[in-house]
N, C-alpha and C positions, 0 to 999 in steps of 0.2 A: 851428642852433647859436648859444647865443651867445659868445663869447671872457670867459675870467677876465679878472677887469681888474688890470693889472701892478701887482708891488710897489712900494712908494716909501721910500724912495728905490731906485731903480735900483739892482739887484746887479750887480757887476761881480766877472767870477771868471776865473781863467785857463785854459786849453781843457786844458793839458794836463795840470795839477792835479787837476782832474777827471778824465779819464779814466782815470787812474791810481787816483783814488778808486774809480774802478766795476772795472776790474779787481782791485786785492785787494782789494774786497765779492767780484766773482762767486767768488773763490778760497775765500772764509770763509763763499759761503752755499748752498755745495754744488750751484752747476750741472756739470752735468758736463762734458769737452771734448769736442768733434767726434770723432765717431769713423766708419770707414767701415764698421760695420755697425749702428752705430745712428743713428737719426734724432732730434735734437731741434725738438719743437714746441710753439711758442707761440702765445698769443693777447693782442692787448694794443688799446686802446683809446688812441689816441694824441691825445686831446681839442682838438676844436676844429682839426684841422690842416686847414694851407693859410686860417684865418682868426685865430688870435694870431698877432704880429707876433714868430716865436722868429728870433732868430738866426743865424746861418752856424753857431757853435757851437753851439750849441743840437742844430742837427741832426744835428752830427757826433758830441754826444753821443748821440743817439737810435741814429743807425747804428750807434755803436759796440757799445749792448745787441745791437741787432738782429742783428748780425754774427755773434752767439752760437750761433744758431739756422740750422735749415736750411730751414723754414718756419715763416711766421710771419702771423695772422689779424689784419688789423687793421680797426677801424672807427672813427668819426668824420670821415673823410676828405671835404673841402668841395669843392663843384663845381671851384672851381677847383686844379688839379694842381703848380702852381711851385713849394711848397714839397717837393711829393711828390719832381718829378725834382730837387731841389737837394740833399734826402736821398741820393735813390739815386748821386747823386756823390760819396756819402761812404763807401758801401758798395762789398765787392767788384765788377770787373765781372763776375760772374758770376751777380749777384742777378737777379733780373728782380721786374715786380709783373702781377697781373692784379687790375682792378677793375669791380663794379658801376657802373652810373649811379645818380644821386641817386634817394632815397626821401623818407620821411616825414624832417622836420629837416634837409631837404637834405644829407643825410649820404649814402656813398658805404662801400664796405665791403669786402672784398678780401685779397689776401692776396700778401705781398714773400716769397720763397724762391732757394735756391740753386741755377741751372741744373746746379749739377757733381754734385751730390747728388739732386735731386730733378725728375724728369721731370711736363711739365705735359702731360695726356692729352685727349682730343676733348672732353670735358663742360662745360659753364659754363653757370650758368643760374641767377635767382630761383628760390629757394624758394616757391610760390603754393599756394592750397589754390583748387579750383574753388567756385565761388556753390552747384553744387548737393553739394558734399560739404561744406559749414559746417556746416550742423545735427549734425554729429557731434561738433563742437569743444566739449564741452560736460564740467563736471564737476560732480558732487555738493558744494556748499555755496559753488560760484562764481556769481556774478552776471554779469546781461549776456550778449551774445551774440557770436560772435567776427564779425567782419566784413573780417577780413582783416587781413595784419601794418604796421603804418605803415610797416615800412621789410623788404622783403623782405628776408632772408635769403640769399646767395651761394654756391651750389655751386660746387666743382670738384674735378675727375678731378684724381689726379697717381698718380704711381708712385716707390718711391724702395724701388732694392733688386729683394728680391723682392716688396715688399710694394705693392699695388694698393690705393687709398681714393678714397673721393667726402669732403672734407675741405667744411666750412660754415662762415663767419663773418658772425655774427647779433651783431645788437645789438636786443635787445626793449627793446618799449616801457617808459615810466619814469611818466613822468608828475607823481608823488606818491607821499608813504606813506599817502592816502587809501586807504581798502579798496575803492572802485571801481574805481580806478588798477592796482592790486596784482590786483585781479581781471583785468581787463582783459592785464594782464601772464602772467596764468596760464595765460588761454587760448591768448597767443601762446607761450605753453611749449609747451603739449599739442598745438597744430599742428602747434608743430618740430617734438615728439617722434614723434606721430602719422607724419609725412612720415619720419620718420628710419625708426624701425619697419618702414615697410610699402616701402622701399625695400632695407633691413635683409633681408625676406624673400623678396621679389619675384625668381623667377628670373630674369626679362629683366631685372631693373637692372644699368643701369652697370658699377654694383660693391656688393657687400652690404654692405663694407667703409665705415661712415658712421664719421667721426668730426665733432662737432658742438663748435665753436670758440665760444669771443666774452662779450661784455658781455651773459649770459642776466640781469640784474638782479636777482640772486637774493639779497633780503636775507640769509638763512640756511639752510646745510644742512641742516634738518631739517625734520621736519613740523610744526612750527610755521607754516611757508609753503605758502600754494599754488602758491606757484610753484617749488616744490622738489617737492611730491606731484604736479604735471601734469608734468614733468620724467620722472620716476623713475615716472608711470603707463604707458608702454611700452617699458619696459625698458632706458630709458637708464642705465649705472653710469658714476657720478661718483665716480672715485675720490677717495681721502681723498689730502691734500695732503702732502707730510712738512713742509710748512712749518705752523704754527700762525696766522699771521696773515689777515685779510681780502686782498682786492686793491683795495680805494681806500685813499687816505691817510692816513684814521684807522685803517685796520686792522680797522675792527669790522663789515664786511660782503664775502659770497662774491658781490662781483655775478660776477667773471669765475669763466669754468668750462671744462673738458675733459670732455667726456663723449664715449661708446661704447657698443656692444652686445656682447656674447660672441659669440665668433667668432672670427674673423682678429685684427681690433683689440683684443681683450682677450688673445689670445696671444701678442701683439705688444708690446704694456705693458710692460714693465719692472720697473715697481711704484715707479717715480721721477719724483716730480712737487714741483711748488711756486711758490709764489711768490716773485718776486724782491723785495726789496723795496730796490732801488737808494738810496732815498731816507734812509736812516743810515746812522748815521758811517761812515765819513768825507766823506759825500759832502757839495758844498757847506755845510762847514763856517764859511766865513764869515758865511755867512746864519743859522744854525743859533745861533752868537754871538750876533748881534741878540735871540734872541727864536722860539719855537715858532710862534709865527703868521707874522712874517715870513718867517721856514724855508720854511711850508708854501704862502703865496702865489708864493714864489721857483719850489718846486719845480713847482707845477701850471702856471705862466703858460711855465717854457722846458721844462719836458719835460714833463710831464700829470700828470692828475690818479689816474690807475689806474696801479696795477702790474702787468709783464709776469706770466703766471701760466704754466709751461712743462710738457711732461711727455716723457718720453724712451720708444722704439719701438726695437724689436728687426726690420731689416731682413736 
């Protein structure tokens, strides 16, 4: 990971101006409130954390999104954990986190939820595909051969309700908009997917019940991408967002994603999802004064560069 490098001149904003910006946003961008028989979840990519240098506030902004949610997928998380536990100081005590160890980018990946809502079950584990089941990683007009994911992917079991899931947060590989890269990225789709699917049917699994979280780097929903046709080649559905926009900062790409299979998890759906996109009006409106560019380094250096992308469950 390497850290954005901070605005200049240094934005200076008040903790509780803001937070008040992000509550009437959530209120005008239709997340919905907690409720105890549904579950809302997210996935967000909290870039570079535990390595930019964000602030006290900073993270109590962050918690404050987070708090929204009753699970929540996050990846970019850096070996080191002190800003992780300074977060979770600002969240209910009732939150807990479970985390992989570092991967490829030294990156870390996991997932923050709410003990009173959401029961954590026996499972945790990398996502891995074996040396002799690669040869199957393979698709029509991708290059290259998969060789395994730079940064495994993160199972776990939870329960919330009556509803049972094996829940993932993946962050695939990036690289470049080179077509090698983008290939390279396809394959680690179709692994997920692959791995989701045949866990998806498997009577001895876990739980059939997959839903698959995270920064899939998915320039676009459509088949224009291969890494949206390795996706959606084993039946993962990606539902449609009710928000219109991307989930990084310029809005013009789907890297984050919710996906599932039919079954439990698509019964469970809602048909309510979206991206938040915290980062307009009125949020750090004084930065936004300056200038669209300084807005947008303000925004990614204390809270990131991706927005949270959510979808609501029927428990």
């Amino acid at each position: 990971m390497v850290p954005h490098e901070q605005e200049s001149p240094l934005f200076i904003y008040r903790l509780a101006t803001e937070r008040q910006a992000l509550l009437s946003t959530k209120a005008s961008r239709g997340i919905p409130s907690k409720a105890a028989d549904r579950l809302l979840v997210a996935t967000w990519n909290l870039t570079n954390f535990g390595l930019q240098q964000r602030t006290d506030d900073d993270l109590a902004l962050m918690a404050e999104i987070i708090s929204w949610f009753d699970l929540v997928a996050i990846q970019e998380i850096a070996d080191s954990l002190a800003h992780l536990r300074l977060l979770m100081s600002y969240l209910p005590a009732s939150y807990q986190v479970i985390l992989s160890d570092i991967g490829g980018n030294d990156e870390r990946a996991g997932f923050l939820f709410d003990s009173d809502k959401v029961s954590r079950l026996e499972l945790a584990a990398e996502v891995a595909v074996p040396p002799s089941d690669r040869r199957y990683i393979r698709l029509r007009g991708v290059s290259g051969a998969f060789t395994g994911f730079d940064r495994n992917p993160y199972a776990v079991a939870f329960r919330a309700g009556a509803l049972e899931f094996t829940a993932v947060s993946a962050h695939l590989f990036f690289g470049s908009h080179a077509y090698y890269d983008e290939d390279r990225r396809a394959l680690e789709a179709y692994a997920l997917a692959r791995w989701a699917d045949q866990r998806h049917k498997a009577a001895g699994a876990y739980s059939r019940n997959i839903l698959v979280l995270g920064d899939l780097n998915l320039p676009i929903r459509d088949n224009s991408s291969n890494v949206y046709k390795a996706l959606k080649a084993k039946r993962l559905i990606l539902p449609k967002h009710s928000t219109t926009m991307g989930s990084n900062l310029a809005g013009d790409k789907d890297y984050d994603q919710v996906a599932f299979h039919s079954g439990g998890m698509q019964e469970a759906y809602r048909g309510h999802s979206g991206v938040f996109d915290f980062d307009r009006d009125p949020f750090f409106a004084d930065a936004w004064a300056v200038g669209p560019d300084y807005f947008n380094r303000a925004v990614k250096y204390h809270i990131a560069d991706h927005r949270p992308l959510w979808a609501e469950f029927e428990i």
